[in-house]
N, CA and C of each residue as an Amber inpcrd file, in Angstrom:
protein
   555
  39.0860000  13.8360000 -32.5310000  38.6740000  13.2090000 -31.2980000
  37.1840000  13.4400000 -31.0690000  36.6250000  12.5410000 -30.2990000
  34.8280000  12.5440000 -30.3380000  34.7610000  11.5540000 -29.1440000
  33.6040000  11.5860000 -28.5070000  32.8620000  10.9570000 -27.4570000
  31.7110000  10.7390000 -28.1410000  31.4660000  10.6680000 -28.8070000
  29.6040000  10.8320000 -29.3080000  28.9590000   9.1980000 -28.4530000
  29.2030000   8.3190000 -27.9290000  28.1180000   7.8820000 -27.3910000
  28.7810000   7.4460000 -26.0000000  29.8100000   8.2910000 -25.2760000
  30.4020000   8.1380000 -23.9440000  29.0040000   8.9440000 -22.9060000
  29.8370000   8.5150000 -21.4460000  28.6680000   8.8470000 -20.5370000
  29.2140000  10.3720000 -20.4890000  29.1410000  11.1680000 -20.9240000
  29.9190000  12.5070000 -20.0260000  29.9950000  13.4540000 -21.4480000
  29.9820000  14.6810000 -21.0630000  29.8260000  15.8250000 -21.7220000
  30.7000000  16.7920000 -21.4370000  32.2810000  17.2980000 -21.9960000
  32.7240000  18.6480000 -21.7940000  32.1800000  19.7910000 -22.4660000
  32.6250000  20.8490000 -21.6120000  32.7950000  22.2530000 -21.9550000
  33.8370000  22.9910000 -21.0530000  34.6710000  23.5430000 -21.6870000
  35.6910000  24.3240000 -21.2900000  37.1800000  24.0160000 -22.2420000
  38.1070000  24.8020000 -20.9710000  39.5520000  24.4990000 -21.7250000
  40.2190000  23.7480000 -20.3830000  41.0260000  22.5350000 -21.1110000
  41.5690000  21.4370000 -20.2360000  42.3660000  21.9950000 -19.6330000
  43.3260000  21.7070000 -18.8030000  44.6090000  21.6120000 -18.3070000
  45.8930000  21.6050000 -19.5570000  45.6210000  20.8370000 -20.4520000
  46.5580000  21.0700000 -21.4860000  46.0370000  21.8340000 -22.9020000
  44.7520000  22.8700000 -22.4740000  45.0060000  23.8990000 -23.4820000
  44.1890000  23.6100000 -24.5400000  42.9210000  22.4050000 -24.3860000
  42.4690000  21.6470000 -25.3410000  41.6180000  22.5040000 -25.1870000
  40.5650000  22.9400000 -26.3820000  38.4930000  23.4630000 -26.0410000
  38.3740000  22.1180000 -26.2960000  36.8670000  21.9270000 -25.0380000
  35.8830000  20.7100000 -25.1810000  34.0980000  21.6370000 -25.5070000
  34.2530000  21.2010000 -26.3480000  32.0810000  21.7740000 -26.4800000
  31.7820000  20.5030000 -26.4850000  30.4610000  20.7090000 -26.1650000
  29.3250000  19.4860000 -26.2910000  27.9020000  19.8660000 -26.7770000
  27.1800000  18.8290000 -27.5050000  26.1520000  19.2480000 -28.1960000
  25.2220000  18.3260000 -27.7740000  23.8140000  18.9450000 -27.4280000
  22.6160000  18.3230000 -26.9160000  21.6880000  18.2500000 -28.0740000
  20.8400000  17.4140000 -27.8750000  19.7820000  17.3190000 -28.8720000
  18.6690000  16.9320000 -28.0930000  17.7860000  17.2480000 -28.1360000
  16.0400000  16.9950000 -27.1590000  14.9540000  16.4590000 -28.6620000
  14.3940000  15.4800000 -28.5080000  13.6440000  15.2940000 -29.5600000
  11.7940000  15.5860000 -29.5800000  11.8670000  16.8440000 -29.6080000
  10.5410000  17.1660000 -29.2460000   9.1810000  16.4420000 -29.5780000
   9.4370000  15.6360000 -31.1320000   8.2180000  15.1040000 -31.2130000
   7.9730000  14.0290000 -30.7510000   8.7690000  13.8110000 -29.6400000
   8.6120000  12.4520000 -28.4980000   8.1250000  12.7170000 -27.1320000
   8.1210000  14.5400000 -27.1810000   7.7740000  14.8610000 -25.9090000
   6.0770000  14.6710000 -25.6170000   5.6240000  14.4970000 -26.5120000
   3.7480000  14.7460000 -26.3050000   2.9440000  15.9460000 -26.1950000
   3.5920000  16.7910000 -26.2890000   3.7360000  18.3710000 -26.8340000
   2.7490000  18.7570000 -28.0530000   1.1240000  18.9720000 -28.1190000
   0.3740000  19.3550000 -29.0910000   0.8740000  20.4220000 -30.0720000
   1.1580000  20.1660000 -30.9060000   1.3500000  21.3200000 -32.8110000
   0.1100000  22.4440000 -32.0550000   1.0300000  23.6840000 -32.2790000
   0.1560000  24.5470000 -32.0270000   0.3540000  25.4950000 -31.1440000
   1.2340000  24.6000000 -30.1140000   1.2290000  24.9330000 -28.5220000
   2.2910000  26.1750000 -28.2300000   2.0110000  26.6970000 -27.5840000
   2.9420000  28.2360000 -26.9900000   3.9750000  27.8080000 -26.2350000
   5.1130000  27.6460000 -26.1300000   6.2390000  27.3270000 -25.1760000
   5.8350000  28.6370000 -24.1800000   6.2690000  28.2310000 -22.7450000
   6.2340000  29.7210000 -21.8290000   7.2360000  29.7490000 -21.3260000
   7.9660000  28.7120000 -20.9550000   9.0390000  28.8230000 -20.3530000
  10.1410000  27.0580000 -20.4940000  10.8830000  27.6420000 -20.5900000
  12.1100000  26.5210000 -20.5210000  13.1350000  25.8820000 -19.8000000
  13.7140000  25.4550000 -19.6430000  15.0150000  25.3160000 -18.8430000
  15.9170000  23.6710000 -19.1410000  17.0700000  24.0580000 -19.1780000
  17.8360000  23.0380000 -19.4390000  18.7760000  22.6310000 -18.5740000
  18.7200000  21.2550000 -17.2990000  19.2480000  20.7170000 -16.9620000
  20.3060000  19.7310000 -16.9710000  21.3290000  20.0980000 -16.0660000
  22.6730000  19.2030000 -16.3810000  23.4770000  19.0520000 -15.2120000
  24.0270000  17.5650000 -15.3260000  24.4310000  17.5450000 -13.8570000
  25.8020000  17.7620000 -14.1970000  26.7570000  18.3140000 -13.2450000
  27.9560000  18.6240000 -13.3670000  28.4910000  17.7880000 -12.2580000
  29.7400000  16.8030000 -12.4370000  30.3480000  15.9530000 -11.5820000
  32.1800000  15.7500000 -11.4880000  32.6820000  17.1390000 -12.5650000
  33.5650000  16.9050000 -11.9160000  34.3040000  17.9490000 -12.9360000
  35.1840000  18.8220000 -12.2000000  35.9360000  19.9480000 -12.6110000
  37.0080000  20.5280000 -11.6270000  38.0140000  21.2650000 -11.8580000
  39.2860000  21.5400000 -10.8580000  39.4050000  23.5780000 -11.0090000
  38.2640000  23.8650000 -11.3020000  38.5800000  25.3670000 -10.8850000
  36.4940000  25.2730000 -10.3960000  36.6190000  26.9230000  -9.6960000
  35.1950000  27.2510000  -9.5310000  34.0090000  28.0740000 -10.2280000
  33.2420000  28.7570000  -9.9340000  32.2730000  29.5920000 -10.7620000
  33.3040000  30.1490000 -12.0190000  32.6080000  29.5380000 -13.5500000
  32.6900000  29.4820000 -15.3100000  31.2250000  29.8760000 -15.8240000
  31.5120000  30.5250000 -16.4860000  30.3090000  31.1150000 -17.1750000
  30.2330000  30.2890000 -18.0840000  29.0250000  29.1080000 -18.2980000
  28.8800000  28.1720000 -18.9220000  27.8650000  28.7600000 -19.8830000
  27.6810000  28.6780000 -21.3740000  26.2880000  28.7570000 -22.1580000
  26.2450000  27.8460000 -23.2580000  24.8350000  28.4050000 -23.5210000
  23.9440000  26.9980000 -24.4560000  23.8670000  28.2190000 -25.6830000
  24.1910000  27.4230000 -26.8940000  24.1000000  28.5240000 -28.2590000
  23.2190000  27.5210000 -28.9480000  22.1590000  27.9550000 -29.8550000
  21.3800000  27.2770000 -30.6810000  22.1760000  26.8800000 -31.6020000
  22.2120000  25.7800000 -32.4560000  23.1340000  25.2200000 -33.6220000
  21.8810000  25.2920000 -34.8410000  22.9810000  25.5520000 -35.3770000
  22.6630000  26.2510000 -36.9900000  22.6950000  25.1280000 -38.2100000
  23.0720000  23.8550000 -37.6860000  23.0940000  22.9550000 -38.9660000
  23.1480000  21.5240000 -38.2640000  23.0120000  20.2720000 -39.3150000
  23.1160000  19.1070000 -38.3480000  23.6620000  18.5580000 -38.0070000
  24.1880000  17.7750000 -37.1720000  25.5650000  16.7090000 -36.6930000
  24.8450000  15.2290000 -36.4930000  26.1960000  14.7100000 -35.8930000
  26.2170000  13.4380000 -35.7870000  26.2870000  13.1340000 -34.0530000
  25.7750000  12.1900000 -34.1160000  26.1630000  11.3540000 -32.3570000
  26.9140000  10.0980000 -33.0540000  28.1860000   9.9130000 -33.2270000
  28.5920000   8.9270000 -33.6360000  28.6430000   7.4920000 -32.5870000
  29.2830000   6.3450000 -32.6950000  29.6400000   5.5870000 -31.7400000
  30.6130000   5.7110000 -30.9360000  31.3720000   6.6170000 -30.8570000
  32.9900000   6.6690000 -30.0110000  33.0700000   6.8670000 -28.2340000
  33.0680000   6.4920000 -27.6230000  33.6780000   5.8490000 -26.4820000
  34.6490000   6.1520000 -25.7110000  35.2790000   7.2070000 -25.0530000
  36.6440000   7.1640000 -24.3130000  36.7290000   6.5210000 -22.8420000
  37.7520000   5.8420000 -23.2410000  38.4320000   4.9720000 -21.9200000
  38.2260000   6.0180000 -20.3810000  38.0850000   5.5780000 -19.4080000
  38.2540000   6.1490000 -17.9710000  36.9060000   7.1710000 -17.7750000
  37.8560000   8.2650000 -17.6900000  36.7460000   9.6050000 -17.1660000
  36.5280000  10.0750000 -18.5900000  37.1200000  10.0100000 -19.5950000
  36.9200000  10.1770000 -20.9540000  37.0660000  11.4950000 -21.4980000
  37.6480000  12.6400000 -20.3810000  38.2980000  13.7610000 -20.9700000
  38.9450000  14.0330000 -22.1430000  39.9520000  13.1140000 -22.4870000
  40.7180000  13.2260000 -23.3140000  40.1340000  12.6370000 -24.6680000
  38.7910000  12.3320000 -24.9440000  38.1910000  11.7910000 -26.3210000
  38.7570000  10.9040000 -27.1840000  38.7700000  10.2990000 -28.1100000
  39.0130000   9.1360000 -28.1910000  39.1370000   8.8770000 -29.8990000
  39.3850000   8.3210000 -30.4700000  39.5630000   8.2270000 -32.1000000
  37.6790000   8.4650000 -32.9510000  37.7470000   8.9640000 -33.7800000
  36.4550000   9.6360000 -33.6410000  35.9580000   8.6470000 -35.0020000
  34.3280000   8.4200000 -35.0070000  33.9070000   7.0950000 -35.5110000
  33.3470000   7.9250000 -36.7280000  32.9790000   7.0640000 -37.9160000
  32.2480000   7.6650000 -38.5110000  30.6640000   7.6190000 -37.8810000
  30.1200000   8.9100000 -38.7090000  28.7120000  10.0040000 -37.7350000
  29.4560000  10.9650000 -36.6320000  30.3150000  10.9770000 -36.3960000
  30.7610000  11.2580000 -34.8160000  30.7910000  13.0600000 -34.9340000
  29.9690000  13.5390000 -34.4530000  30.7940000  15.3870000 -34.4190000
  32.4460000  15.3590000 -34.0080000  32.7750000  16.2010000 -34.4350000
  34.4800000  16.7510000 -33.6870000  34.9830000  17.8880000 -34.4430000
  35.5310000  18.5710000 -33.5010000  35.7470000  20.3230000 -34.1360000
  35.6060000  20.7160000 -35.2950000  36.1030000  19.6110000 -36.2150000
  36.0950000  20.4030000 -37.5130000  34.8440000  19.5700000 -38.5210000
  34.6670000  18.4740000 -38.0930000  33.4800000  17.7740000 -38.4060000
  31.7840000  17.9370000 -37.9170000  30.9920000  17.7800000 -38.7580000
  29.4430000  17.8310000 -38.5440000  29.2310000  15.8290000 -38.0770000
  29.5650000  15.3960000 -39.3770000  29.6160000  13.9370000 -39.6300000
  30.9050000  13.6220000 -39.5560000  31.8220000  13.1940000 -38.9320000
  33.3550000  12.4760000 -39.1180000  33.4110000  11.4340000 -40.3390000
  33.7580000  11.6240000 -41.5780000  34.4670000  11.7510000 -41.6880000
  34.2370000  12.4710000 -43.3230000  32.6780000  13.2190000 -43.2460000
  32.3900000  13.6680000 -44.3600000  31.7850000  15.3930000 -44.5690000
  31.2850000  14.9710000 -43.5570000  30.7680000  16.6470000 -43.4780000
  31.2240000  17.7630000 -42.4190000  31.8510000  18.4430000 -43.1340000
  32.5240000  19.6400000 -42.2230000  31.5990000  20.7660000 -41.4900000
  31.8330000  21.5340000 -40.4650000  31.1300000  22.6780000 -40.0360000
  31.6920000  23.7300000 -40.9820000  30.5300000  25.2980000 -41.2270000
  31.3180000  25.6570000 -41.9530000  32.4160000  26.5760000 -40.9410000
  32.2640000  26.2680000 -39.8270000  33.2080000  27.1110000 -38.7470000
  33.2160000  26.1510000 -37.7360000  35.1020000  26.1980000 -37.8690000
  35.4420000  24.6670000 -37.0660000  34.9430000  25.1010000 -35.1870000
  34.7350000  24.2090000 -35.0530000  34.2690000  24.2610000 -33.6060000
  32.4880000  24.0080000 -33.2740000  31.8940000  24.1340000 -34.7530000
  30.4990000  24.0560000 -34.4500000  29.8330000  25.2020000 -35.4330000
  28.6050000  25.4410000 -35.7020000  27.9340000  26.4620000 -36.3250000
  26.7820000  26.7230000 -35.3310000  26.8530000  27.9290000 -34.9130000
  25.7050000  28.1370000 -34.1260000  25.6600000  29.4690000 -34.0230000
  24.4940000  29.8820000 -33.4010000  24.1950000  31.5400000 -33.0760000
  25.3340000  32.0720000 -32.3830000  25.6420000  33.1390000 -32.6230000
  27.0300000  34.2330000 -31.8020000  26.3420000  34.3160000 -30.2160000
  24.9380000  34.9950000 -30.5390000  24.8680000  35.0730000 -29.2170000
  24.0380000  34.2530000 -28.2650000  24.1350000  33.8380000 -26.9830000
  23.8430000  32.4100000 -25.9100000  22.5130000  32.3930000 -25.8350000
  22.1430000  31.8620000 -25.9550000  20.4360000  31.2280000 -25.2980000
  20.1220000  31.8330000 -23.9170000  21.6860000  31.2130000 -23.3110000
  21.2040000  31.1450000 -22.1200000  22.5250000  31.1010000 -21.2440000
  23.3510000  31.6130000 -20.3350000  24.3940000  32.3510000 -19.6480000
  23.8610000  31.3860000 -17.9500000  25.1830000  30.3170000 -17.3200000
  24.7710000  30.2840000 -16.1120000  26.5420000  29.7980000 -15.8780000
  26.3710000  30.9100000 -14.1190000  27.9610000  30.4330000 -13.5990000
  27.7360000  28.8400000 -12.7560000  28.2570000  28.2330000 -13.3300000
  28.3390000  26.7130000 -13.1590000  29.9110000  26.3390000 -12.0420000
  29.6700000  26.4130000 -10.2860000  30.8770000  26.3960000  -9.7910000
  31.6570000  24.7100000  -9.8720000  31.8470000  24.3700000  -8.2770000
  32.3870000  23.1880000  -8.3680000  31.7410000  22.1780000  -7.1510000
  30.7360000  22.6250000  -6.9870000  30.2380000  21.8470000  -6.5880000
  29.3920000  20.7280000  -7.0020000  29.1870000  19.1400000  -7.1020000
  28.7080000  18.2720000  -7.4980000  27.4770000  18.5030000  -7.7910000
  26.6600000  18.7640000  -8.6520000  25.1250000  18.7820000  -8.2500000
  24.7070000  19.3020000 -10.0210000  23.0400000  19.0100000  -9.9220000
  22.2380000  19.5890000 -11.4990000  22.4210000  21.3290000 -11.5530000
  22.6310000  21.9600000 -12.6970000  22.7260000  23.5830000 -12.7200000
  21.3900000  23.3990000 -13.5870000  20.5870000  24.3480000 -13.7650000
  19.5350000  24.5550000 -14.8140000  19.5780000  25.8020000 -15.0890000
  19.4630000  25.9740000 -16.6070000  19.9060000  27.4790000 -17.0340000
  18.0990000  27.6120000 -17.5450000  17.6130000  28.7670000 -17.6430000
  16.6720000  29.4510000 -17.9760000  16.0000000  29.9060000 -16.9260000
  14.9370000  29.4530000 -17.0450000  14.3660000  30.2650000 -18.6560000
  15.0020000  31.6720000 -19.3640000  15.0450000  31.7680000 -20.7070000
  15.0520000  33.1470000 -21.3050000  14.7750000  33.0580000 -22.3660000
  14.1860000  34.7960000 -22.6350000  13.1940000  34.5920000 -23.9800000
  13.8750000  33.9730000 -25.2280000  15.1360000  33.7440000 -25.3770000
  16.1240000  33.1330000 -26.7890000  15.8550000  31.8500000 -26.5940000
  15.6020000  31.0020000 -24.9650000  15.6130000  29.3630000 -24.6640000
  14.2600000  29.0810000 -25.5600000  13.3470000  30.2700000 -24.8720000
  11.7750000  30.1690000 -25.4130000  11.7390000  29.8850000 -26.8010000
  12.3900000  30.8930000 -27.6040000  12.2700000  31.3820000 -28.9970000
  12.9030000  29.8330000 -29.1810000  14.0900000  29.4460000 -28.8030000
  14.0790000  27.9850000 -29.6070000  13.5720000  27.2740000 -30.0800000
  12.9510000  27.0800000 -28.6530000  12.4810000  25.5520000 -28.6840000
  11.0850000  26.0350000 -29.3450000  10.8870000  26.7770000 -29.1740000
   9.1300000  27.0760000 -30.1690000   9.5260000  27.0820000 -31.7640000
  10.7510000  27.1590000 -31.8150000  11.4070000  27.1770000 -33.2700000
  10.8310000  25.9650000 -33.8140000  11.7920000  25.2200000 -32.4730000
  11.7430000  23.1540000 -32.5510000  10.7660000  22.7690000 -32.9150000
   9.7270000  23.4460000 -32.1030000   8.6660000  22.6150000 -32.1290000
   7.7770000  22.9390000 -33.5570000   8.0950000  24.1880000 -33.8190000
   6.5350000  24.6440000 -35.1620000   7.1950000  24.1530000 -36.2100000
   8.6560000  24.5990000 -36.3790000   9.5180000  23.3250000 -37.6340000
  10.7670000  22.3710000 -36.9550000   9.9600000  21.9060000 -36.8240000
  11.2570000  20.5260000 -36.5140000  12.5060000  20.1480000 -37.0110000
  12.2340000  20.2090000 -38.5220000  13.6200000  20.5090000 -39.0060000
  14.6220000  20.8650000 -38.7690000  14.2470000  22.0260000 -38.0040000
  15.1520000  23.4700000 -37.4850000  15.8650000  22.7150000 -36.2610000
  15.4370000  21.5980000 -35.7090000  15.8710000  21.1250000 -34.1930000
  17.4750000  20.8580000 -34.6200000  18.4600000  21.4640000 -34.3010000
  19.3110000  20.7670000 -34.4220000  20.6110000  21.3030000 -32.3780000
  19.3510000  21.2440000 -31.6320000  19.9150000  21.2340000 -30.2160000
  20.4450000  22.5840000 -30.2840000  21.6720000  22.6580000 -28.8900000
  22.2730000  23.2780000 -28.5280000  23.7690000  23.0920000 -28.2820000
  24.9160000  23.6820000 -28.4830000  25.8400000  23.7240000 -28.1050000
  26.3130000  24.4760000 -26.5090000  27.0680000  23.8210000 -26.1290000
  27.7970000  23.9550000 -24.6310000  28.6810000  24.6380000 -24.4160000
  29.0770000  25.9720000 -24.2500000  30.7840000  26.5460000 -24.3590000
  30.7720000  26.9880000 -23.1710000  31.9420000  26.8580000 -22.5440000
  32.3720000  26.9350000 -21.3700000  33.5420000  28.3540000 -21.5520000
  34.1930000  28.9210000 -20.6820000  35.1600000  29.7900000 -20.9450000
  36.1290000  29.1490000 -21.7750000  36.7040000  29.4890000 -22.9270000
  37.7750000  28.9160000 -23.4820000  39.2850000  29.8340000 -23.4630000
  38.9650000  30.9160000 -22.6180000  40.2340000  31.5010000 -22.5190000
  41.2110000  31.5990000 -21.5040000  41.1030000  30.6330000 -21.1570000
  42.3500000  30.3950000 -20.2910000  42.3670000  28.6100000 -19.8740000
  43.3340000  28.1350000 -19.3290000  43.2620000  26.6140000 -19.5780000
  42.6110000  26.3140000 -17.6210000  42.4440000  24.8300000 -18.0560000
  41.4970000  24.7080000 -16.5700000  40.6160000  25.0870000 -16.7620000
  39.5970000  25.1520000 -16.8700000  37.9750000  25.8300000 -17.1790000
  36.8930000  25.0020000 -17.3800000  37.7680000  23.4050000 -17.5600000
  36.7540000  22.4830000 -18.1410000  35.9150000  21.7220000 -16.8550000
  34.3090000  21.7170000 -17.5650000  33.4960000  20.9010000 -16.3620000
  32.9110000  19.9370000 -17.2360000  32.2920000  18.6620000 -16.4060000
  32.1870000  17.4470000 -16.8150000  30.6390000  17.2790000 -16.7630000
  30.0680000  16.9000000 -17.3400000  28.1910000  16.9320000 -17.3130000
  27.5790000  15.8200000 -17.6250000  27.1660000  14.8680000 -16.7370000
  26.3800000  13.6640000 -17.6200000  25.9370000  13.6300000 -18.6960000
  26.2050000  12.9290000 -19.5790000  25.2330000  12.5740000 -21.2410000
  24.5830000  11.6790000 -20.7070000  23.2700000  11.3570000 -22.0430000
  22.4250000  10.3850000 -22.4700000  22.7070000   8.9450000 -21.7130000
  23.9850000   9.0300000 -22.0640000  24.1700000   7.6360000 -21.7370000
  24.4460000   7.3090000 -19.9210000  24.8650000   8.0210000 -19.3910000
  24.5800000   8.0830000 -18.0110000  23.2700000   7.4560000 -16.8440000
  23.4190000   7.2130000 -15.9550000  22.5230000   6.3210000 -15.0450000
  20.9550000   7.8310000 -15.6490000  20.4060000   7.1420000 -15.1070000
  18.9450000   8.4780000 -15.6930000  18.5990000   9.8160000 -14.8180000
  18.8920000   9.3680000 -13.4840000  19.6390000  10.7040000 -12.9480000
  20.4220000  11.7840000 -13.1940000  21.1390000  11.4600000 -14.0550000
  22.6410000  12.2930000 -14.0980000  21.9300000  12.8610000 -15.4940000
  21.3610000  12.1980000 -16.4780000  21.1610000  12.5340000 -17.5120000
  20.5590000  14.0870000 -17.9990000  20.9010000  14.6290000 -19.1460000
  20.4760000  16.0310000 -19.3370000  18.6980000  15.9890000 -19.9450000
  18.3730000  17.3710000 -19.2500000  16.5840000  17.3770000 -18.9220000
  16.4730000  18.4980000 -19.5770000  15.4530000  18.4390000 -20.4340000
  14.5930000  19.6590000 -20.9130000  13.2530000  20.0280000 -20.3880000
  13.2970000  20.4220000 -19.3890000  11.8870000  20.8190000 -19.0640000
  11.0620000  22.0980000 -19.6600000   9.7570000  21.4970000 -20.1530000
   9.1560000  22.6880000 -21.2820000   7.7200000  23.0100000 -20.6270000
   7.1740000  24.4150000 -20.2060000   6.5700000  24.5420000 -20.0730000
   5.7600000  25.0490000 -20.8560000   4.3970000  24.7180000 -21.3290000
   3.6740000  25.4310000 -22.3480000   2.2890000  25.5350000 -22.4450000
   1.6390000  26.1400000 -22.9850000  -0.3380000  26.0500000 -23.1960000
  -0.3590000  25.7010000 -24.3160000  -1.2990000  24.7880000 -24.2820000
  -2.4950000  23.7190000 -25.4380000  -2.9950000  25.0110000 -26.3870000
  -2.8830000  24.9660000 -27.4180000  -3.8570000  25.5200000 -28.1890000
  -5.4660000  25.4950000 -28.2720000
């Protein structure tokens, strides 16, 4: 199952026991961001619009290899994900229907970027700054290569946990923000 180009982003565990992660990607060399430059501070915005429990310790883990945004689409509110396209990430896939993670669920750093309790109220959460958000994205930026986003994990141990976050594809409001603060070389 995959969403890769639906409006909406999980993380957590459903009502029926499912994990949802979601994976961001920011394309830095579109930001206008001078080679050279010092990141100082970071933060990653996301709007959250709809979940059935309160304060989840939501985090962002750096990913360790590359994926796909495939075409896939789910019907309604799109919780439940949808037949997964080729390119598409999904648990056990990088690329659907060729390249595997080598650890189903995603490959990424053990430990979070970045730690924020995300309740239930409608509205943007922004996690950072912290020095691991920093260390990223300065990763991103001096080798690009290395960009391969962030992953989303929500509590996965117990069911109910899951919150809903605008994607890309969302009105431009809702959409997820990287704000980078940094000095010019």
């Amino acid at each position: 199952m995959s969403n890769g180009a639906g409006q909406f982003l999980f993380a957590g565990m459903t009502r029926d026991t499912v994990s949802r992660r979601a994976l961001v990607h920011f394309d830095l060399a579109s930001a206008g961001i001078p080679g050279g430059s010092v990141i100082d501070s970071v933060q990653l915005v996301l709007r959250m619009d709809r979940t059935i429990v309160g304060d989840i310790d939501v985090s962002i883990h750096r990913v360790t290899t590359d994926w796909g945004e495939g075409a896939s689409d789910a019907d309604f509110a799109e919780g439940t994900g949808t037949q997964s396209e080729a390119g598409d990430a999904t648990w056990i896939h990088r690329f659907y229907d060729t390249g595997l993670w080598t650890n189903p669920g995603g490959d990424f750093d053990a430990v979070p970027s970045a730690t924020l309790p995300v309740g239930d109220e409608v509205r943007t959460y922004a996690w950072g700054s912290t020095a691991r958000m920093v260390s990223d994205v300065q990763g991103w930026l001096d080798l690009p290569a290395s960009n391969f986003g962030w992953i989303i994990i929500a509590d996965e141990s117990t069911h109910t946990t899951a919150k809903r976050f605008g994607s890309r594809e969302e009105a431009p409001e809702n959409r997820p923000k990287l704000r980078i603060f940094y000095t010019q070389p």
